[in-house]
N, C-alpha and C positions, 0 to 999 in steps of 0.2 A: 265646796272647794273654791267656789266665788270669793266669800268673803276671806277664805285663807291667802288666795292671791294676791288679791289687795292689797293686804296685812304684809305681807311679802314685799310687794313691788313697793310700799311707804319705806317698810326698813331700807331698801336697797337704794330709793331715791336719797335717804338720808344720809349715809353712808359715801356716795356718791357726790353729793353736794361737800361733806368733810373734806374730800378727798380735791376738788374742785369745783368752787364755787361757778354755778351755772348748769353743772354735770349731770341734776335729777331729774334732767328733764330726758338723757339716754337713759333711764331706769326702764327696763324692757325686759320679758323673758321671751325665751323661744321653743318651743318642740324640737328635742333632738331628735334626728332623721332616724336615731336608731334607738331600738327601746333600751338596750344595755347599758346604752351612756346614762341612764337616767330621764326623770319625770320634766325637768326644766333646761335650761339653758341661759345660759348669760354673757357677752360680750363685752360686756362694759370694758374690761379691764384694756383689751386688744384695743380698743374705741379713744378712751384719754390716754393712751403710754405716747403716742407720738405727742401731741401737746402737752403733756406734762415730762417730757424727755425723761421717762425709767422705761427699763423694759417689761414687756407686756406680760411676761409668765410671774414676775418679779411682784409686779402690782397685782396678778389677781391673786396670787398668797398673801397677801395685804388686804385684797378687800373682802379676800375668804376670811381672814379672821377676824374679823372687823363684823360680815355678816356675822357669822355665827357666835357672834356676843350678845344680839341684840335678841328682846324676847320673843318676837316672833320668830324667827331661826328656828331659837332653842326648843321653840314649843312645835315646829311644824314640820322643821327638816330635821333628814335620819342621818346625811353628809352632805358634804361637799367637797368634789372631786377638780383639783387643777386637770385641766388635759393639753396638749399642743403648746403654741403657744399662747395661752391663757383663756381657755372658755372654763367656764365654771358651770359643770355638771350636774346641778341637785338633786337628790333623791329627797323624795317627801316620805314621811313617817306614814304609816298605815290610816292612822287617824284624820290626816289631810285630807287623804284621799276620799274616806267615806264620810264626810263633811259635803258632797255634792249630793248626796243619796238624801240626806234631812233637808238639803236646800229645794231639790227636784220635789219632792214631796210636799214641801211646806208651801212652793208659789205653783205646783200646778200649771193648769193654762197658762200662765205669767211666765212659767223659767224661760229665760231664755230674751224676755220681752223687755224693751227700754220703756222709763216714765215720758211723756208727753214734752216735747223738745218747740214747742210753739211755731214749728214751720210747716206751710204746705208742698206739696209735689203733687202734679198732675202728671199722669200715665196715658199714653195716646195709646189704645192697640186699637186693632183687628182693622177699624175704617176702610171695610169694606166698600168698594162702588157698588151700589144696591140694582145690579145688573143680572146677579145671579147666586145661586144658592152660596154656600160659604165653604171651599174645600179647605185640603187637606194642611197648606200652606197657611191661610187662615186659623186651623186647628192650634198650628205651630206657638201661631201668634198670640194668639185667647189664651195658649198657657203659659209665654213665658209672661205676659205684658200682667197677667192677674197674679201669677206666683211671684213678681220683680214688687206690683203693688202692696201681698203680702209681707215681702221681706223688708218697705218701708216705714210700713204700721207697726213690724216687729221692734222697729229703732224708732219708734215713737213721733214718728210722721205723718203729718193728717196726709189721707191719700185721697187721691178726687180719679178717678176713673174716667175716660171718655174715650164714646166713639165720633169720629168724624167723617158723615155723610159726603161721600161727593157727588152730590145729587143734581151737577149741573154737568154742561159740558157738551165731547161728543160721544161718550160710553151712554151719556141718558138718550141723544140722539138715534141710535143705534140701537137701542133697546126697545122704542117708540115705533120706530120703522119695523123692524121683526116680528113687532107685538100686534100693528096695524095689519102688516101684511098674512099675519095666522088668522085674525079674525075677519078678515075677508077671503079665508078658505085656502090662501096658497101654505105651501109648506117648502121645506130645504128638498134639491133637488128638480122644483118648477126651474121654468125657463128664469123668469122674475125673483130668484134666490139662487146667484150664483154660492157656489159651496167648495170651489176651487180657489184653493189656499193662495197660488199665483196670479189669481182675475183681484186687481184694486176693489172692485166693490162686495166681494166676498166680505169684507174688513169692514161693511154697511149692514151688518146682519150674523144675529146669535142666534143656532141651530140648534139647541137643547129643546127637548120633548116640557122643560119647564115653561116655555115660553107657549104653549099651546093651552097649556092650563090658565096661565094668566087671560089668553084671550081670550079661552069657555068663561072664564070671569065676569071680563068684562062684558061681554054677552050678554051674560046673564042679569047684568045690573046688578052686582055684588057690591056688598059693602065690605073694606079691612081696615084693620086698625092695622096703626103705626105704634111707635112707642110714643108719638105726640099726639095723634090724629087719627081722625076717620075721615074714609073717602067713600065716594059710590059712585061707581060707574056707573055712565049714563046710555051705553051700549051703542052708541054712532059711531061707526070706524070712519068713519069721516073727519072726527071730532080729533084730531090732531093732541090739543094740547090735553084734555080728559085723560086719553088714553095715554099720555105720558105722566101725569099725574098718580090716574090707578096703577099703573107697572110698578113707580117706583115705592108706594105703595105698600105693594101688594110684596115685592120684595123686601121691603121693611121688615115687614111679619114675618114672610120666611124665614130671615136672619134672626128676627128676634127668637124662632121657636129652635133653631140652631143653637143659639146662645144659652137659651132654658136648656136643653138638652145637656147641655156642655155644664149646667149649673153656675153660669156667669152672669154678673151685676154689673151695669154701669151708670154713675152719678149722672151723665148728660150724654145728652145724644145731640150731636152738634153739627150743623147743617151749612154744607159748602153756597147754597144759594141765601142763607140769609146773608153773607159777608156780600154780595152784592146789593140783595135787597136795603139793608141795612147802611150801604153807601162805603165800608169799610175799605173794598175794592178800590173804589176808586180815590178815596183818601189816602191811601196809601202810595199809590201811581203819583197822586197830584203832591204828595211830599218830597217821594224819590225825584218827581221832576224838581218842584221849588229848589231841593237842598243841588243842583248839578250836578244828579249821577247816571243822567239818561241822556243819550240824544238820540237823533232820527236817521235812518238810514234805509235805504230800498223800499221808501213807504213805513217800515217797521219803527218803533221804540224799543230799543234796545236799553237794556241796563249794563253799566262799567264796574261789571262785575270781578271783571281783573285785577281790579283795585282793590280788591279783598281775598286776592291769593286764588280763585278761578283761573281753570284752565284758558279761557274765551268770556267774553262778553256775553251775555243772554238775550234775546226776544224775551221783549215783555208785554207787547201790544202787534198783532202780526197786521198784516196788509188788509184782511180783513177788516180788521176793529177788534177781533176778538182777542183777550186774553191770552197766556202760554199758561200752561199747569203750576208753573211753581209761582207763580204772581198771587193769587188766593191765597197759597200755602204763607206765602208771606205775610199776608194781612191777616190772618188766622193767628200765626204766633204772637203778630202784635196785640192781637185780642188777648192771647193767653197772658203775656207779660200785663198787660193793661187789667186782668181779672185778678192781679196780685199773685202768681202764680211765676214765683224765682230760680222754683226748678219745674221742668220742666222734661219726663223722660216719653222718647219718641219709638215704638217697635213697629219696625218695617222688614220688607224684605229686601234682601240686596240687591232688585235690582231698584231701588230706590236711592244706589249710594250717589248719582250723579247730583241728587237733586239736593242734599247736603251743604254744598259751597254755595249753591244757588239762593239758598233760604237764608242762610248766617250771612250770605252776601248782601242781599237785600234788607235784613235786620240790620247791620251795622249801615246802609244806605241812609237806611229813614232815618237811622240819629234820633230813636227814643228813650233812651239809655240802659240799650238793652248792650249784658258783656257780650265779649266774643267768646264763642263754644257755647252759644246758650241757642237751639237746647241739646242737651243730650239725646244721642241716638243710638241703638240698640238695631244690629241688622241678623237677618238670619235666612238659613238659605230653605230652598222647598224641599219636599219630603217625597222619596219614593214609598211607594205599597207594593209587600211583594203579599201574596199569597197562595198558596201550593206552591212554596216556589218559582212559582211566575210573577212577574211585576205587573200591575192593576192599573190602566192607565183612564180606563172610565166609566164612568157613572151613566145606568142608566137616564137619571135621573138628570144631571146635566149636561149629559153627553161629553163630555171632553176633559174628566177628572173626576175624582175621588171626591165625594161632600164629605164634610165634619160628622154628616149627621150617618152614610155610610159606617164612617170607620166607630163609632157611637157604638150603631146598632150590630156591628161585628163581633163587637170585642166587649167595652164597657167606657164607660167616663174615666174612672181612676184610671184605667191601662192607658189612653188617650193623654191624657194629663201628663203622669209619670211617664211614658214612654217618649212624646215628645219634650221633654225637660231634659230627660237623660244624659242629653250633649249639649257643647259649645251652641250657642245660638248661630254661631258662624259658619259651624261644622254642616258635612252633608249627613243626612241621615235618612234611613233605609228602614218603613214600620212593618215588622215582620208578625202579620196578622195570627199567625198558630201560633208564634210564639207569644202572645200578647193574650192570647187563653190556654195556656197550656200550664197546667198547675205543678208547678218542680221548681227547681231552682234557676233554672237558667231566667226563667221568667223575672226580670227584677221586681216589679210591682207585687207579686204572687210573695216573693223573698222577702219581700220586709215586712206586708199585712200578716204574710204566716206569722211572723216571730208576733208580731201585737197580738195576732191570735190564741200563739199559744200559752203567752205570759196571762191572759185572760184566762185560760182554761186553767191555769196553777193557781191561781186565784180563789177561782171558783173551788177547785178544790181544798183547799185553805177554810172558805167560808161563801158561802153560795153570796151575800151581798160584793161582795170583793170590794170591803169597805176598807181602804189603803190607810184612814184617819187615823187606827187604831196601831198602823205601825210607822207613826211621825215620830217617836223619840224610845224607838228600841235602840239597844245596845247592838250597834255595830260592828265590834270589836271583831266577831268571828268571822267578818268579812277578807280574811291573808291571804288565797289561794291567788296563781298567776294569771289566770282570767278574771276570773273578781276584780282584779287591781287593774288589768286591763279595761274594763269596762266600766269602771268608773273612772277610768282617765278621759276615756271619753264620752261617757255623758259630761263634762267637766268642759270637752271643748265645744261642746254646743254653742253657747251664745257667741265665742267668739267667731267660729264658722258663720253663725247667720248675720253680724253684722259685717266680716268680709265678704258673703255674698249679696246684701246690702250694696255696700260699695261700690259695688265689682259690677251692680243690676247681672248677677251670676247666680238665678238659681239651679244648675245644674249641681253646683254645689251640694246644696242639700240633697239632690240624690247620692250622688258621693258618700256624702254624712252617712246617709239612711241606711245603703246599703252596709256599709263598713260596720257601722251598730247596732242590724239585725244580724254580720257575721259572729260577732262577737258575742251578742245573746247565745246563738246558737251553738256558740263555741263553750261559752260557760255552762250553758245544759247540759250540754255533753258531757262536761266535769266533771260536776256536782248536782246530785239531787240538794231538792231543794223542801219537800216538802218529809224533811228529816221527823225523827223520832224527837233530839234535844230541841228544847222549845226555843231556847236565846238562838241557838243555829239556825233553825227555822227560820223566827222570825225575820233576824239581819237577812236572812237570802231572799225573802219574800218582799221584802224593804227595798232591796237592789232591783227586784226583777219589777218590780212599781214605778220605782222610779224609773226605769228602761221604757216602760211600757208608755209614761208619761211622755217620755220624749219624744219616742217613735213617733206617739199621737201628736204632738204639738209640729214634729218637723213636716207628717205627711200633711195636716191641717195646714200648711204654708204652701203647700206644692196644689192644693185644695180638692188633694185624695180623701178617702174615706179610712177610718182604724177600725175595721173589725173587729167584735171580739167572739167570732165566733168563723169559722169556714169550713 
């Protein structure tokens, strides 16, 4: 039904352009809101009546019969209906419609997929501070930041992946001091580990039972790998900088087994202390001063941040000497821009939105020719866990939240994935843990693998290989019925959904999709048997439920669920 569209929207541009020259470029169709109206919709007419001063009901009977002169019209559409004043309603002929069914068949893994467009996109998720194991907020992250990567590969975008360590600072401080002080025997609750939320140096020290193993570790004179590196601790809690070394380390690994857990890849793993090392820090500083967008105040260097639409001015250099957070961050994206990387998508949590103005403020400082709005950001809020109906607030494990790798070993990867995509990145959202293994319908992720599943099991029944090859150019014809026709309307909107969610960096989208087109499976089984007596019958319904089956698999592969063919 692809290529019928096309076919379509050429005639209609051309028509269009007759009508007024410039006008094919409004050549557009739309999904009416309601199925009655018909398969397409069209505005054009509404669109040029003011500029070409006729009335709009007046022109779309003019460019209704104008369309259906031309021979894709004639060959594709069954009418066209004037309605209001002037949208053009098309119904497509039967045939149209199951033109998607040979198309889903014939590209397979590909429907739905754009040819290679020669641009790159870098995806920033999860960039955890490598402080502590990786909850549930992280979870969040890892899936929409790898399914938003999915849906740019889908539109033919080299995608580059990365995490960004912030492996410097005073969170690594903090993690060094906690880690010192368990391997010299003390623990949370000594005199020497305040653990009251209102004592300032409570906020000098991480209370998780993780931070106890790190220091049996180091102890021990362990060895761990990073995803760049090995370390080995050399077991003197004396030894200040070692043991800030092994921590960070050692939580590398953690995260990294987090991430295997989770079944997640990343091209680079990219580290907040070499932009110091490496001098980038402070090239950056020494430009923002050169160009005059900094002066000095109470000791501080401040950046004139205001100048760029900032609510305030920033620290960017404090009385110390030391750095403010968003200063790296800004020498980081000049890196990105500088690695050839023009887009550039950022997933964070909200409460990161302050540091937005701050970064675009200091990009447009340094004057490297980076745009404004570069880069894209993507926020999203943290996740309650309820379970037995009570809400879960923590881990033994890290003591003061839910880990990735918890809610993992709860439920499963697919429920985790699918269930944190479900919503708005924006929205709040509540992981309701029974419900996330509870096999029925209410369970979305359960609702859509069932239907892949059970379109496998009709399959199998068909022919134990459930080789789909063999019905690439059966007769479709017997495909009329009003779920039939419903469900290959939408298989039909597939690719256009994944390049608006594309767009939009909105995979919740495709769960949307997903659900909606395992309801309608489930709607046409109900129907119609499928594995009928007449063969041509047969076949065509086994044809449609293939291609269903294909989609399913291709849209839950974006969300980087699994398709069942068996549960």
């Amino acid at each position: 039904m692809l290529s019928v569209k096309q076919e379509l929207l050429a005639a209609l541009a051309g028509e269009l352009e007759r009508l007024s020259p410039g006008a094919s470029s409004r050549a557009a169709f739309e999904s009416p809101k309601v199925a009655a109206h018909g398969d397409l919709a069209c505005t054009a007419a509404m669109q040029l009546a003011k500029p070409l001063k006729q009335n709009p009901r007046a022109l779309g009977e003019q460019l209704k019969a104008a369309l259906e002169a031309t021979p894709a019209f004639a060959q594709w559409v069954d009418v066209i209906e004037i309605a209001g004043p002037g949208f053009l309603n098309i119904r497509l002929k039967n045939a149209a419609k199951q033109q998607v069914v040979r198309e889903v068949l014939a590209q397979g893994t590909r429907f739905g997929m754009q040819p290679a467009r020669g641009e790159k996109v870098l995806v920033e998720f999860v960039s955890a501070n490598p402080t502590g194991p990786l909850h549930v907020g992280h979870g969040r992250q890892a899936a929409i930041g790898d399914a938003i990567s999915n849906l740019y590969a889908t539109q033919g975008w080299q995608v580059h992946r990365e995490f960004y360590y912030n492996d410097a600072g005073v969170q690594i401080d903090t993690l060094t001091k906690s880690t010192q002080l368990r391997a010299k025997g003390f623990k949370p609750g000594d005199d020497c580990w305040p653990t009251d939320a209102d004592n300032p140096l409570a906020k000098n020290f991480y209370n998780g039972d993780y931070i106890q193993d790190i220091a049996n570790a180091f102890l021990a004179k362990a060895t761990v790998k990073a995803d760049d590196r090995a370390f080995t601790a050399n077991g003197d809690v004396e030894d200040y900088d070692n043991i800030r070394q092994f921590a960070v380390a050692y939580l590398r690994n953690e995260q990294d087994k987090d991430l295997q857990a989770f079944n997640l890849r990343f091209d680079e793993y990219y580290l907040e202390s070499s932009l110091y090392a490496n001098g980038h820090v402070d090239a950056t500083v020494a430009r923002l001063i050169a160009n005059g967008k900094t002066y000095e105040q109470d000791g501080a260097l401040w950046l004139r941040s205001t100048d760029y639409g900032d609510d305030k001015d920033r620290v960017m250099r404090k009385q110390d000497g030391s750095y403010t957070y968003f200063v790296p961050d800004v020498a980081y994206h000049i890196q990105k821009w500088q690695r050839g990387f023009r887009k550039v998508v950022n997933i964070q949590g909200t409460d990161h939105h302050g540091t937005i103005a701050r970064v675009r403020a200091g990009l447009q400082a340094a004057d490297v020719g980076i745009p404004q709005g570069y880069p894209d950001y993507v926020l999203h809020t943290m996740v309650r866990v309820v379970r037995g109906g009570e809400e879960v607030k923590i881990s033994k494990r890290a003591g003061s939240y839910v880990t990735l790798r918890d809610l993992i070993e709860w439920t499963s990867k697919d429920a985790v994935r699918f269930f944190l995509l479900s919503r708005k990145p924006d929205t709040e959202y509540t992981f309701d843990v029974d419900l996330a293994v509870a096999q029925n319908n209410d369970n979305p992720v359960y609702y859509v693998q069932y239907a892949h599943a059970r379109i496998c099991s009709v399959l199998r029944g068909w022919r134990e290989d459930c080789d789909v090859g063999a019905l690439t150019d059966v007769d479709l014809s017997p495909l009329e019925g009003p779920q039939a026709q419903a469900l290959m309307l939408l298989l039909a909107k597939y690719p256009e959904m994944l390049a608006a969610a594309a767009a939009g960096n909105a995979p919740h989208d495709v769960t949307f999709y997903l659900r909606d087109l395992a309801a309608a499976y489930h709607s046409y089984y109900d129907a119609e048997r499928i594995l009928v007596d007449d063969e041509p019958v047969r076949l065509a319904r086994l044809a449609l439920v293939a291609a269903t089956a294909q989609v399913l698999h291709n849209g839950l592969a974006v969300l980087g669920v699994s398709a069942p063919a068996r549960m």
